[in-house]
N, C-alpha and C positions, 0 to 999 in steps of 0.2 A: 313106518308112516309114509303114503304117499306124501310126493311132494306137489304143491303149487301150479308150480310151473317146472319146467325142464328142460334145455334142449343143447343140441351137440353140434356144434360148427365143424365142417372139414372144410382147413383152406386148401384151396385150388393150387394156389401161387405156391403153398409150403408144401404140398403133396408132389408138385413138381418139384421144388430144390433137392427134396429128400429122395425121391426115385434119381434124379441126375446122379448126386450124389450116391447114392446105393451103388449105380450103374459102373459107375468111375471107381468107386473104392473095390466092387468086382473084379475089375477087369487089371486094377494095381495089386493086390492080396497073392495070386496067383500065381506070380512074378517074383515077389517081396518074400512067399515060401521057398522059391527054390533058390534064391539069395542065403536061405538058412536067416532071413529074418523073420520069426513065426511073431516073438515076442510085442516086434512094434506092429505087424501086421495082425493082432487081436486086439490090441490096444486101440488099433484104428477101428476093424469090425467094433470094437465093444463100445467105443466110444458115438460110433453112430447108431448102433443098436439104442442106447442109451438117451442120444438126444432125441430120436425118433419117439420111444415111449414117451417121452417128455412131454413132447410138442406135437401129436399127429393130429389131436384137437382141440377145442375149446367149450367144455356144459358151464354152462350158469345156470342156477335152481336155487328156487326158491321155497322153502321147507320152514316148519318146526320156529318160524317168528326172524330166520335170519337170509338173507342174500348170500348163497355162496357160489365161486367160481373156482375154475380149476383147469390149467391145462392137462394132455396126456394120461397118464397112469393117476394123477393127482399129485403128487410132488411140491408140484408148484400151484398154490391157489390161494386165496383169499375167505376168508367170511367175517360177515356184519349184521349186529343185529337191526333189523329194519326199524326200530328209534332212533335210530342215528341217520338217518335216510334223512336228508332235508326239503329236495327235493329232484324231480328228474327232467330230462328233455333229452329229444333224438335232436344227434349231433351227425354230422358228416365229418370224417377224418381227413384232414388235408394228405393229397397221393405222399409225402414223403414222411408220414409215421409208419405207413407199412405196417408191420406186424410184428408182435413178440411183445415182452414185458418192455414200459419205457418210463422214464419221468417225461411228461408234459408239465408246461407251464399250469402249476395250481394242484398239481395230482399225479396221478398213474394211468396208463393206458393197457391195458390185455389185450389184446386181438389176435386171433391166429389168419385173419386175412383185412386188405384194404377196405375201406368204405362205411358204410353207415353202422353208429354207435350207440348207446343207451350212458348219458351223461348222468351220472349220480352227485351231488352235490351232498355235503356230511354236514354234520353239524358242527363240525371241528374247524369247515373251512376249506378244506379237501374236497378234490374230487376223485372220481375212479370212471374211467371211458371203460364200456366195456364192448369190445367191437362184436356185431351180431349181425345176423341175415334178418332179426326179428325184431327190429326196435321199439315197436311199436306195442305189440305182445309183452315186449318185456319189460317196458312199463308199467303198463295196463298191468299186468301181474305185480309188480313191485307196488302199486299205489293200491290197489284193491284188497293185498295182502297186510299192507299198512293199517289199512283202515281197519279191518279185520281184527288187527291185535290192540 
């Protein structure tokens, strides 16, 4: 089944720490081989191979009556079914949430970059920030999709 809505964040800011990062663990791995250390020097590779599938983006989509999100590979994501939606608003994230999974006051935040959010309010009381380039859209799809069901 198509979905709704759809779409795929690549942060900037994270695409940078992961390239430095790639860059740097390059240029130690190498080094760390002919120490006869392979062991922690795969453990390193693998562990950055690993957060990198993780985290290199963020889709939120909206399908089949539920809200779901996901960073990377999918691993790490969420879904709701949009009854539970109470209601929404574009938020701006203060510069020091940054990015990544977090508790904020009242809820959770997902973002894979700074800046403007889609505020989901639950019926539980909860909220979930979900940081986007498309907040607007992705409202507009969450409340259209509502109605819908």
């Amino acid at each position: 089944m198509e979905a709704d809505y759809k779409h795929t964040q690549f942060g900037a800011l994270t695409l940078i720490v992961f390239l430095v990062t790639g860059v740097l663990i390059a240029l130690i791995v190498p080094s760390m081989i002919a120490e006869d250390r392979m062991v922690v020097a795969f453990v390193m590779m693998g562990l950055y191979l690993l957060v990198l599938a993780l985290f290199y983006a963020f889709t939120v989509e909206i399908s089949e009556g539920k809200l779901k999100f996901w960073f990377g590979i999918g691993a790490i994501g969420k879904s709701y079914s949009l009854m539970e939606i109470q209601s929404t608003q574009e938020v701006e994230n203060p510069w020091y949430y940054l990015w990544g999974v977090k508790s904020i006051p009242g809820g959770w935040l997902y973002a894979i970059a700074p800046g403007s959010a889609a505020e989901i309010d639950f019926s539980n009381g909860k909220i979930a920030r979900l940081g986007t380039t498309q907040p607007k859209m992705l409202i507009k799809a969450i409340d259209d999709a509502s109605a819908a069901s």
